[in-house]
C-alpha positions in Angstrom: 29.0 -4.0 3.3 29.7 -5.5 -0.4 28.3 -4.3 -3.6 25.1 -4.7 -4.5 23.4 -6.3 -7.8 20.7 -4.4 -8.4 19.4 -7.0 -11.0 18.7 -9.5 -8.8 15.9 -7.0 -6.8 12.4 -6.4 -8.4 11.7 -3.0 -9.4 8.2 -1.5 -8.7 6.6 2.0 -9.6 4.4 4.1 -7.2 2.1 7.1 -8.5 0.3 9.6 -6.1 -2.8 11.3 -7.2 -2.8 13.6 -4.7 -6.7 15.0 -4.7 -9.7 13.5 -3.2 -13.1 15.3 -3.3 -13.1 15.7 0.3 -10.1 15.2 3.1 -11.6 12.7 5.9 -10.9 13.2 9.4 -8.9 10.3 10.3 -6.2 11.0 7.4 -3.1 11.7 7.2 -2.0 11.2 3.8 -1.0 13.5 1.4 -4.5 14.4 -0.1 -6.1 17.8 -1.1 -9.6 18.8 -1.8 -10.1 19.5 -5.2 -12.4 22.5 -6.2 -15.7 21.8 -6.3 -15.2 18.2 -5.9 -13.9 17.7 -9.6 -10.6 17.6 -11.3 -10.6 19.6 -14.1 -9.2 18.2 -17.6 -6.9 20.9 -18.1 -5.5 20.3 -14.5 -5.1 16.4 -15.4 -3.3 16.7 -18.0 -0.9 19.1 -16.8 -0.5 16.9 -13.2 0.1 13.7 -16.2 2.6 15.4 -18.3 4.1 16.6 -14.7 4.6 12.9 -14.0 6.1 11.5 -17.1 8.8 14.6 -16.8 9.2 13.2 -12.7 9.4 9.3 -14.5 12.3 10.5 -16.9 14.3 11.8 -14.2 14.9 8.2 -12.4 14.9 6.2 -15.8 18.5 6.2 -14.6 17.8 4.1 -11.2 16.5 1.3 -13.4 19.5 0.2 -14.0 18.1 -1.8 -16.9 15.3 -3.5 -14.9 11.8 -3.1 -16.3 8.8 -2.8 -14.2 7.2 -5.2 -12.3 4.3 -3.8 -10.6 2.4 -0.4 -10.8 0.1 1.4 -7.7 -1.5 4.3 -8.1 -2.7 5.5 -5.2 -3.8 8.8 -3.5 -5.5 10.9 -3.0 -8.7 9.2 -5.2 -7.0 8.4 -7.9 -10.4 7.6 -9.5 -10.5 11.0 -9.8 -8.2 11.0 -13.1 -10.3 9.6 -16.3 -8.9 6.0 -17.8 -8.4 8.2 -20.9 -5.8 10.1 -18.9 -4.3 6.7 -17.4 -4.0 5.6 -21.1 -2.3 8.6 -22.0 0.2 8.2 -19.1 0.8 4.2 -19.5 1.6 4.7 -22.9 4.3 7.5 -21.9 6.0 5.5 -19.4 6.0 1.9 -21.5 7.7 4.5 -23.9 10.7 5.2 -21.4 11.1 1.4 -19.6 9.4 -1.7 -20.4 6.7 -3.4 -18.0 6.6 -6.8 -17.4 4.3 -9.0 -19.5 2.3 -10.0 -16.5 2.9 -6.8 -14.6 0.6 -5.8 -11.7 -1.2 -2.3 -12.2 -3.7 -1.4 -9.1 -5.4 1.6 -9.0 -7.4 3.0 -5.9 -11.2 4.0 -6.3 -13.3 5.8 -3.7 -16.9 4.2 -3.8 -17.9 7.6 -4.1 -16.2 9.1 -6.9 -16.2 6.2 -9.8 -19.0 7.3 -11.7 -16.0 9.4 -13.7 -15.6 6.4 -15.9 -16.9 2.9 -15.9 -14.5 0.2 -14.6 -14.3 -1.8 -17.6 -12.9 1.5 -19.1 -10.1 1.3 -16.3 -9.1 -2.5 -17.3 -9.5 -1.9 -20.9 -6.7 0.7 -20.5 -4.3 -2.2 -18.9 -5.5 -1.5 -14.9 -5.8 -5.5 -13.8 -6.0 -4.8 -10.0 -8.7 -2.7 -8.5 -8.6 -1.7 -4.6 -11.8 0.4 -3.1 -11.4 2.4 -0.2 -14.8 1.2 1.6 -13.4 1.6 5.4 -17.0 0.3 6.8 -21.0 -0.5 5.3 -22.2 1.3 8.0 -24.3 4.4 7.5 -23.0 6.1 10.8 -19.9 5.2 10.7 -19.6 6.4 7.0 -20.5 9.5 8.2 -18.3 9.8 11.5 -15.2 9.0 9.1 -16.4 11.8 6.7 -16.6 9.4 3.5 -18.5 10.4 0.7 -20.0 7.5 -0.2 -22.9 5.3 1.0 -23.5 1.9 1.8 -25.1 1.1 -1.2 -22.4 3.1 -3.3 -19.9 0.6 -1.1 -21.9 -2.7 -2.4 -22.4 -1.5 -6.0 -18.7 -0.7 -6.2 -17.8 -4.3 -5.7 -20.4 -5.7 -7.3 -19.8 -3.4 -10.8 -15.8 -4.2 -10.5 -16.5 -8.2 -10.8 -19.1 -7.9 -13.3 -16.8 -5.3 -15.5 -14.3 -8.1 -15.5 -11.9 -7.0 -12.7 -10.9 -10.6 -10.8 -8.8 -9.2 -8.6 -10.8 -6.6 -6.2 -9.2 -5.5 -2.5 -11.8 -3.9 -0.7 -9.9 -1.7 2.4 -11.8 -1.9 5.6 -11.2 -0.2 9.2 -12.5 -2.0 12.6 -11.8 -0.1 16.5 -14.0 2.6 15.0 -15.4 5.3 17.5 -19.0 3.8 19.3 -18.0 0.7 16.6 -19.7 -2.7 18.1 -18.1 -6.3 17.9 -21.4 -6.9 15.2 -20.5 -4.2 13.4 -17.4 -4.7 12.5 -17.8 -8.5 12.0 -21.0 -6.8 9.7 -18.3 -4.9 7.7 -16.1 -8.1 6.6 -19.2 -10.6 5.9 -20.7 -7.6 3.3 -17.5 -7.5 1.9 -16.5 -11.0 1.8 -20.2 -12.2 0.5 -20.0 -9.0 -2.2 -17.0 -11.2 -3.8 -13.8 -9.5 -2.6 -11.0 -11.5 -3.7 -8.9 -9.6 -1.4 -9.1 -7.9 1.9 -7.0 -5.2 3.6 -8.5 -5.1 7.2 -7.0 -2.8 10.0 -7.4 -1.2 13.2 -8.3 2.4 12.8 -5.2 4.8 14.5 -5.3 8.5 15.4 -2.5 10.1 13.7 -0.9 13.7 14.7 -2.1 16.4 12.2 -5.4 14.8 11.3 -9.1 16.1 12.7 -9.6 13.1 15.1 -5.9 14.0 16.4 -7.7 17.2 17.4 -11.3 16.1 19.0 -10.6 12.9 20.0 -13.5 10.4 18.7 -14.1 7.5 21.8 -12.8 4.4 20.5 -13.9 0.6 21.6 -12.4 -0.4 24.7 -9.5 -2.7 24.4 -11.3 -5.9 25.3 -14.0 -5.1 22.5 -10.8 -4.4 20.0 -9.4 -7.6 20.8 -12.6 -9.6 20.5 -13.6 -7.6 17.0 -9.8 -9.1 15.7 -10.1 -12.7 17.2 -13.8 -13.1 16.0 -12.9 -11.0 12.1 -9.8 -13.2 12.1 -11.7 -16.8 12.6 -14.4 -15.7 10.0 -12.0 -14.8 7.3 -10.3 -18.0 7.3 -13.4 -19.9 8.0 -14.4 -18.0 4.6 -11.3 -19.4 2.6 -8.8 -15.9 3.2 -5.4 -16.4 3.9 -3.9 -14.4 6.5 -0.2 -13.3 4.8 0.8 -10.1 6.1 -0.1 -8.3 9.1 -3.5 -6.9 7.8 -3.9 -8.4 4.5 -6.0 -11.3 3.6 -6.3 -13.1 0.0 -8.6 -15.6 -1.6 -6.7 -15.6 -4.8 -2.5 -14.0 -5.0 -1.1 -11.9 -2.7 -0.4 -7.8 -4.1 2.4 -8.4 -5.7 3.3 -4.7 -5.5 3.0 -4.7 -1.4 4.9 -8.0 -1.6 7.5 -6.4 -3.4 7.7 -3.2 -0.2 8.0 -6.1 2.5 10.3 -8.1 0.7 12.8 -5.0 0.3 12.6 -4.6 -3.1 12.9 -1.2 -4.8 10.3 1.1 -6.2 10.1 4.1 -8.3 8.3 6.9 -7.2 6.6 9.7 -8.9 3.9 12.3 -7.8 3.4 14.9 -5.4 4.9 13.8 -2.1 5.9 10.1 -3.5 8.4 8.1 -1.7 10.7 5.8 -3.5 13.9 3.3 -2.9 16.5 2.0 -4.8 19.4 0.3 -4.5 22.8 0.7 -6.3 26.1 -1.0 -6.1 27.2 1.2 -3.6 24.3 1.2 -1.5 20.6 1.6 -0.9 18.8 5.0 -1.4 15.4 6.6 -0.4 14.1 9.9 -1.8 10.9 11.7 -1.8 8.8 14.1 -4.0 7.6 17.9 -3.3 5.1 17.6 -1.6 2.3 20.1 -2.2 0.4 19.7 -5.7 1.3 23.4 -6.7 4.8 22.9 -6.1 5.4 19.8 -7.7 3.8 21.4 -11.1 5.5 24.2 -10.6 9.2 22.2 -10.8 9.2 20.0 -13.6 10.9 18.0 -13.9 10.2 17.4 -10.1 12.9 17.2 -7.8 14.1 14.7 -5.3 13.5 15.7 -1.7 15.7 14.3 1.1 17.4 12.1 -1.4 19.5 9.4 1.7 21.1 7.0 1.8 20.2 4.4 4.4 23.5 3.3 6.9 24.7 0.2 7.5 23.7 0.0 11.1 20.2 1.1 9.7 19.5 -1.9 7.4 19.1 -4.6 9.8 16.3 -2.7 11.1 14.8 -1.6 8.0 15.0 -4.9 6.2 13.4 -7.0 9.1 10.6 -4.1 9.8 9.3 -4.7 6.3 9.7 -8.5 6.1 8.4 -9.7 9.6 5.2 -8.5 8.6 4.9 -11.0 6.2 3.9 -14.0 7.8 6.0 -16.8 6.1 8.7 -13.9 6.0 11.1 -14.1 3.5 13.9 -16.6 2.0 17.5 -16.0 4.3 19.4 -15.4 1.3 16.9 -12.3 0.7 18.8 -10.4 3.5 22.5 -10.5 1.9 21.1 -10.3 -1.9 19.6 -7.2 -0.7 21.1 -5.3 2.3 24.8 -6.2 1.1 25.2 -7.2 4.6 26.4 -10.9 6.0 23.4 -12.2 7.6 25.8 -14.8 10.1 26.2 -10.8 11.7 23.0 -11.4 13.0 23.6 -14.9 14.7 23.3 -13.9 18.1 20.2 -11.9 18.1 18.7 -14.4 15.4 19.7 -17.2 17.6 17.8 -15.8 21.1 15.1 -14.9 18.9 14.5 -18.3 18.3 15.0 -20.1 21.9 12.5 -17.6 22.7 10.1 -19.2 20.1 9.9 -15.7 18.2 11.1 -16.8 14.7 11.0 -19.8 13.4 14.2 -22.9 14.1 14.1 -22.6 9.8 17.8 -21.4 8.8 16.6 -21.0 5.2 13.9 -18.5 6.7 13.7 -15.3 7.8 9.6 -15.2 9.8 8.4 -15.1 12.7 6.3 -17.4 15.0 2.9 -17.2 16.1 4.0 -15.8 18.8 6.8 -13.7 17.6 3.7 -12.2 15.5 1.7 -11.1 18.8 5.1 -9.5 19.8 6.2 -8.3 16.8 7.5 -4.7 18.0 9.4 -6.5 20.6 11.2 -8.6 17.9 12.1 -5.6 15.7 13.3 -3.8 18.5 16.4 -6.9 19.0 17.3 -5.2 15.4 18.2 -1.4 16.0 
């Protein structure tokens, strides 16, 4: 393995907000109910001040770079006023520089952004908005324990163009339990003829420790799940989306923060329970944050959990998990530039990969096929 130039790999930032008003059934994130459904101020600003204390602590892992794309997630991080975010942008710019054009997305809940308007959220620098919708069904709303309605679904979107926001992802889930093949092809033409510019569309899973792991909702049959993705996927690029990662469809540029994650670039991390990676000359690291809101206040400034570095023989792996998704994949010289590893290593299994029409003949690429797509596990598993 030869040293690594961590200049030549973008640098990202991930917050976590880590309260919502209410925890949903199918979720498995690191989210806790906040009392009475509302963050207090004096709780903000302690959790913010918490976070640029956590941002000090790996100014180090820079290494110079500035940042060049921001996601706040959660948690509803629509929870914390754009006062607050102001506040907490200014702090960090303070510390390390942001790209000019730098990416900043912050996740809403359809339910929960009457705390400020959204133009107060761009005016503060957010330029990227993405709403946790899930469906536009009233039922199905209600099965998945979301707070919001239909209507607070459709006026989300709507208000988020007409503040000014031109980029708008609206998340959607299809397979959902007693879900028809109409209503989840309902779900992406609402969303599509609201005006979303971007569209993160997935197959709802039942995850250990959640309440659905628990009672077990019936799900669609696997002939209706495959129907609800054949027909969703012909409508969205009948409607101008482009298909470039596994469950993410654009009309205008991809997330350049999620593009940076499948291209194996690095990412700060700061927050309850955030996950980070970075790479230094002498290998590539990954870390996480205290979990729990209480005791990630409670040690300021916040410290690494599980701080690892990942092995040699676990790059290939990693690398190819996170860029395979992508459906052009990613330039060859990517996989050197940022594992420190010789990518001829790979020859053989590259090599079989493509007789069997799996990735592309394309020696400058690293992507898969069509096909290779539809098999996708099988390809990654060539790599461990």
């Amino acid at each position: 393995m030869s040293l690594l130039n961590p200049a030549n790999i973008p640098l990202s930032l991930y917050i976590h907000m880590p309260w919502c008003v209410r925890k949903c059934p199918y979720c498995d994130f690191n989210s806790h109910a906040v009392p009475d459904g509302q963050l207090s101020l004096d709780l903000e600003q302690q959790y913010l001040a918490a976070l640029v204390a956590d941002f000090e602590t790996q100014i180090e892992m820079a290494q110079g770079r500035s940042i060049h794309s921001v996601f706040i997630g959660g948690g509803t991080p629509s929870l914390i006023s754009a006062q607050g975010y102001q506040w907490l942008f200014d702090q960090l710019k303070a510390r390390l520089d942001f790209e000019d054009d730098c990416e900043i997305t912050l996740e809403a809940n359809p339910g929960t952004v009457e705390h400020d308007p959204f133009a107060d959220y761009l005016a503060v620098g957010i330029n990227r908005l993405s709403l946790g919708v899930q469906s536009f069904d009233p039922e199905h709303l209600q099965r998945l324990g979301r707070i919001h309605s239909a209507n607070n679904a459709l006026d989300a979107i709507q208000q988020a163009r007409q503040a000014g926001f031109e980029r708008v992802n609206v998340d959607l889930m299809h397979g959902l339990p007693q879900q028809t093949e109409e209503q989840a092809l309902t779900d992406l033409k609402l969303a599509v003829e609201q005006g979303a510019t971007h569209i993160s569309w997935y197959q709802l899973t039942i995850e250990p420790n959640t309440v659905f792991f628990r009672t077990q909702p019936v799900l669609p049959q696997d002939e209706v799940l495959e129907h609800i993705q054949e027909q969703g996927e012909a409508y969205l690029k009948a409607n101008g989306y482009v298909n470039y990662e596994v469950s993410a469809w654009r009309k205008e540029q991809p997330s350049a923060h999620n593009l940076n994650y499948w291209q194996f670039g690095d990412y700060l991390a700061i927050g309850a329970g955030a996950h980070g990676k970075v790479t230094r000359p002498d290998g590539i690291y990954r870390f996480q944050k205290t979990r729990l809101p209480k005791d990630y206040l409670a040690k300021v400034p916040a410290e690494h959990v599980q701080m690892k570095r990942i092995e040699a023989d676990e790059l290939p792996f990693e690398f190819m998990m996170n860029a395979l998704r992508l459906n052009e994949g990613v330039a060859a010289e990517f996989y050197p530039q940022r594992t420190g590893l010789d990518l001829n290593e790979l020859n053989e299994t590259l090599n079989q990969l493509r007789e069997k029409k799996l990735l592309l003949a394309d020696m400058n690429r690293i992507a898969c096929t069509e096909q290779g797509h539809i098999f996708l596990n099988s390809v990654l598993e060539k790599f461990l």
